[in-house]
C-alpha positions, 0 to 999 in steps of 0.5 A: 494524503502526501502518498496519493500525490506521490503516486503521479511521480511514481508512474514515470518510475513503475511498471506495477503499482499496488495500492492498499492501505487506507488509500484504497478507499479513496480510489474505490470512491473514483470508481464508483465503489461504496466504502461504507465508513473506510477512512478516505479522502473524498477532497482527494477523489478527482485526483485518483480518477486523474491517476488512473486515467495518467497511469492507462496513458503511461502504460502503468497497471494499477492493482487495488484489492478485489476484496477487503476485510471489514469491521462494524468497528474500529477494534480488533474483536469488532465483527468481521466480513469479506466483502468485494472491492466496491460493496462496503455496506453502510456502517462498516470500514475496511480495515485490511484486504481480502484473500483474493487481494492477497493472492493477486499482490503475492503474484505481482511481488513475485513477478517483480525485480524491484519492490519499493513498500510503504505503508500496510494493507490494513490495521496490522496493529490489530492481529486480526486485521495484520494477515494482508499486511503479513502475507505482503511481507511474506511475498516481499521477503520471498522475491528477495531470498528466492528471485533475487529482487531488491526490496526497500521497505520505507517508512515507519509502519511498513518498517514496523511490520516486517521487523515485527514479522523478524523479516528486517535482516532478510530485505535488502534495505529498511528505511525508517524515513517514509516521508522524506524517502518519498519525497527524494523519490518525487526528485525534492531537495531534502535540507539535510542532503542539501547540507551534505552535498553542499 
């Protein structure tokens, strides 16, 4: 929930916002979009059809997956379907995106000369739900060693995920700190900080 309302600080800052993870599903219900059982936020639903309509304003392209990988149940061997954005069925969850979810996030990365990453595609926990998660952190590393970006990878999963993949040595920085690093992002005093300026 603290990214979502991080988002509207960041359409000042972005030319190119991505959003995956369980926060997709919230934003397919602000569309109209069936999420079967996908964790979401519906108190939250309002606030996201806000976003889209501030980021149209701001000239701000908002990319969510064009398909997920779901699940009749939250385990890793659960049965599996790729379904369009928008038509989870009853009694199944998202748990990661589809192929060509992966295929679009690969190409903005690649097109991208700063990448900011918090938070995985999906259950990466779960190794058959990890390869949107993974693909991303291919992409990331790529536009970094081939195109020059600089890439900051901030918080614990999305840390996780690319020093799971060996990638932590091959981005330009990671940072453990999800929650207090976007919190600086959206310009708050961080106490520690303070202390140290002070």
């Amino acid at each position: 929930s603290d990214k979502i309302l991080i988002i509207e600080q960041l359409l000042d800052k972005v030319d190119n916002l991505i959003i995956g993870g369980g926060m997709t599903y919230t934003f397919s219900l602000a569309e109209g979009g069936k999420i079967g059982r996908s964790i979401s936020e519906p108190d939250k639903v309002e606030l996201a059809k806000s976003l889209i309509e501030k980021a149209k304003a701001k000239g701000v392209n908002i990319y969510m997956p064009l398909d997920n990988l779901c699940a009749d149940d939250f385990n890793n061997n659960a049965n599996r379907q790729i379904v369009n954005k928008g038509e989870i069925p009853d009694g199944w969850e998202g748990l990661d995106i589809g192929p060509k979810s992966i295929e679009l996030f690969q190409q903005i990365i690649a097109e991208s000369k700063t990448i900011l990453w918090n938070g995985p595609m999906g259950v990466f926990e779960f190794p058959n739900f990890a390869k949107g998660t993974n693909a991303i952190a291919d992409a990331v590393v790529k536009a970094t060693e081939d195109n020059g970006a600089f890439s900051l990878i901030g918080g614990g999963d999305s840390a996780s995920a690319v020093n799971n993949a060996g990638y932590g040595d091959r981005v330009s920085y990671v940072s453990t700190g999800g929650g207090a690093l976007l919190e600086y992002m959206e310009g708050k005093v961080l106490p520690g900080v303070a202390a140290l300026e002070a």
